[in-house]
C-alpha positions as CSV (number, residue, x, y, z in Angstrom):
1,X,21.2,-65.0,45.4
2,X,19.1,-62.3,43.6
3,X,19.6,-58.8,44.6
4,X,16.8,-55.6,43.5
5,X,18.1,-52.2,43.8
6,X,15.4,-49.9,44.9
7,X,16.6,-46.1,43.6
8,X,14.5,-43.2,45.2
9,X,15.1,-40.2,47.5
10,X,13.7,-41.1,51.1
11,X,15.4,-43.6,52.9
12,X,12.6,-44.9,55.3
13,X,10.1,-45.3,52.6
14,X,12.8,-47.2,50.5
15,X,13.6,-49.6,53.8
16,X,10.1,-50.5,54.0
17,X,9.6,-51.2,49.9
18,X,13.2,-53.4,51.2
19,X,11.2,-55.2,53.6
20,X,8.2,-55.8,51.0
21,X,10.7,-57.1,48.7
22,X,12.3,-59.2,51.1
23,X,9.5,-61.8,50.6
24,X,11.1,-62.8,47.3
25,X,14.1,-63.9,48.9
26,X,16.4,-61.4,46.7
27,X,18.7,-59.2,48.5
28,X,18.2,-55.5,48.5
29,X,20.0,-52.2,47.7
30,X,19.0,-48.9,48.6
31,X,20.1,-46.0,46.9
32,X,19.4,-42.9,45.8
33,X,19.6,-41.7,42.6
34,X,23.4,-40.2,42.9
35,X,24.4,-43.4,44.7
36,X,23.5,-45.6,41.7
37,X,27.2,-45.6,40.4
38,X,28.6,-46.8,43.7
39,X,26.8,-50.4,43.0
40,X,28.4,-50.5,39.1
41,X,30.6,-53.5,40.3
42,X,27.7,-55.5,42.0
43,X,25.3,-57.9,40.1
44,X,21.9,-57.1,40.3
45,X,18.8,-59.1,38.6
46,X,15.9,-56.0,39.0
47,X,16.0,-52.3,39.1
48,X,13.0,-50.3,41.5
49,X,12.6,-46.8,40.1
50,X,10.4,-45.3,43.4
51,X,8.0,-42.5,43.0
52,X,10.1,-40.2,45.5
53,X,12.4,-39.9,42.7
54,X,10.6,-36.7,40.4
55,X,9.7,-38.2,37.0
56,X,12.6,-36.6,35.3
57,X,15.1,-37.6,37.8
58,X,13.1,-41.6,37.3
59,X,13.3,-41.3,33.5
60,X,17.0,-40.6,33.7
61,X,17.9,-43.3,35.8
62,X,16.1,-45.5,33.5
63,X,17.4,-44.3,30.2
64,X,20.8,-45.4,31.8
65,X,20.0,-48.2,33.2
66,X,18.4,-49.7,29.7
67,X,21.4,-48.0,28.0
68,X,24.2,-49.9,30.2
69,X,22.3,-52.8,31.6
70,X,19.4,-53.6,28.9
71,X,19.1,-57.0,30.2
72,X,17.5,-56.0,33.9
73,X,14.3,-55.5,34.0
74,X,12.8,-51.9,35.7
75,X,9.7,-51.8,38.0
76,X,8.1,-48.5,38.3
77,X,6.5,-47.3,42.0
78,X,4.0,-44.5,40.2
79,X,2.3,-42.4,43.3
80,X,-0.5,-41.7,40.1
81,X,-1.4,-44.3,37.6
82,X,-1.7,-41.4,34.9
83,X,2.3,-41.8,34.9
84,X,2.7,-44.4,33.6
85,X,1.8,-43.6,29.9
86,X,4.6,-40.8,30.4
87,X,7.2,-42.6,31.0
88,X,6.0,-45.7,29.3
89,X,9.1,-46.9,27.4
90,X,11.1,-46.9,30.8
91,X,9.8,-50.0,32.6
92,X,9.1,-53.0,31.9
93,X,6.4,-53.3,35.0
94,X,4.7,-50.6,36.9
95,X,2.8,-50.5,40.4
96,X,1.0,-47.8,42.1
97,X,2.8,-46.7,45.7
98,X,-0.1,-47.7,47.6
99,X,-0.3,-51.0,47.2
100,X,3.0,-53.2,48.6
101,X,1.1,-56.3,47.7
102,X,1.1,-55.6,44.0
103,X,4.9,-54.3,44.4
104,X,5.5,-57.5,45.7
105,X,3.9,-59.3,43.1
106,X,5.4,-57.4,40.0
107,X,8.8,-57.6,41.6
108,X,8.1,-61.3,41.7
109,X,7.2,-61.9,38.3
110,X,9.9,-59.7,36.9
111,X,12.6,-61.8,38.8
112,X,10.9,-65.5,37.6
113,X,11.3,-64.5,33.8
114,X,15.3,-65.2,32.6
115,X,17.1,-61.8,31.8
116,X,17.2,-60.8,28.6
117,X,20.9,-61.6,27.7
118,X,23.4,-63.4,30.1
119,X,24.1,-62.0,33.5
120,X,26.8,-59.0,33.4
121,X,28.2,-56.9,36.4
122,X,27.2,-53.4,36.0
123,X,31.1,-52.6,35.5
124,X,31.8,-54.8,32.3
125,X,28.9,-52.1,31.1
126,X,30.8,-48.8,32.2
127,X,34.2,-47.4,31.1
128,X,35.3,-44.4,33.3
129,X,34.1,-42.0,30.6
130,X,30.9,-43.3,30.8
131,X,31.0,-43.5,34.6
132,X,31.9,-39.8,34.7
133,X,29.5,-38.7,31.8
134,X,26.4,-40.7,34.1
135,X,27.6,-38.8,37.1
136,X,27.8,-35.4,35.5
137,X,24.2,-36.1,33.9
138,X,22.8,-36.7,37.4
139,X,24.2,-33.9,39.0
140,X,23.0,-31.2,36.7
């Protein structure tokens, strides 16, 4: 089964992009943007950067995401469409937050193309220096 982790900082808004996202028979994840660690031993076929995260805060996440897991692809959820030239080299898809059907359909396209190398768990990516360099990054 495929699994999306959504990554964002309000928990309702993230259950409903869940439910959305539940129409492309993956599994979901919710977490925020501290939590993202906790899943390093699950496997995991598309990340969800949401808007609730501030751009900063989104651009992080991404940076380690393509640097530890470069074969999952990232979907943005922008809340302006101006965004996305800003962070630009940190998604591979974007979507505006207002529109769940587009979300749905980007998340969909995303998961239908083959990763970009084979299938890894997130842990054969991280040593425990680089787990506690990531958390230290996030908490500054």
């Amino acid at each position: 089964m495929r699994t999306i982790l959504l990554v964002g900082e309000d928990a309702l808004l993230l259950d409903s992009r869940a439910a959305v996202l539940s129409r492309t028979k993956a599994g979901t994840l919710n977490a925020s943007q501290y939590e993202v660690a906790v899943y390093r031993s699950q496997r995991f076929d598309l990340l969800v950067l949401c808007h609730t995260l501030r751009q900063g805060d989104r651009i992080a996440v991404a940076e380690l995401a393509r640097h530890q897991w470069p074969e999952i692809p990232i979907l943005q959820v922008l809340q302006y469409e101006w965004e996305q030239f800003v962070t630009l080299k940190y998604a591979d898809q974007f979507v505006l937050s207002c529109d769940p059907g587009k979300l749905l359909q980007r998340a969909t396209e995303l998961l239908e193309k083959p990763l970009k190398q084979s299938r890894r768990t997130i842990s054969d990516h991280l040593s425990p220096a680089a787990d506690k360099q990531s958390a230290t990054n996030f908490l500054r």
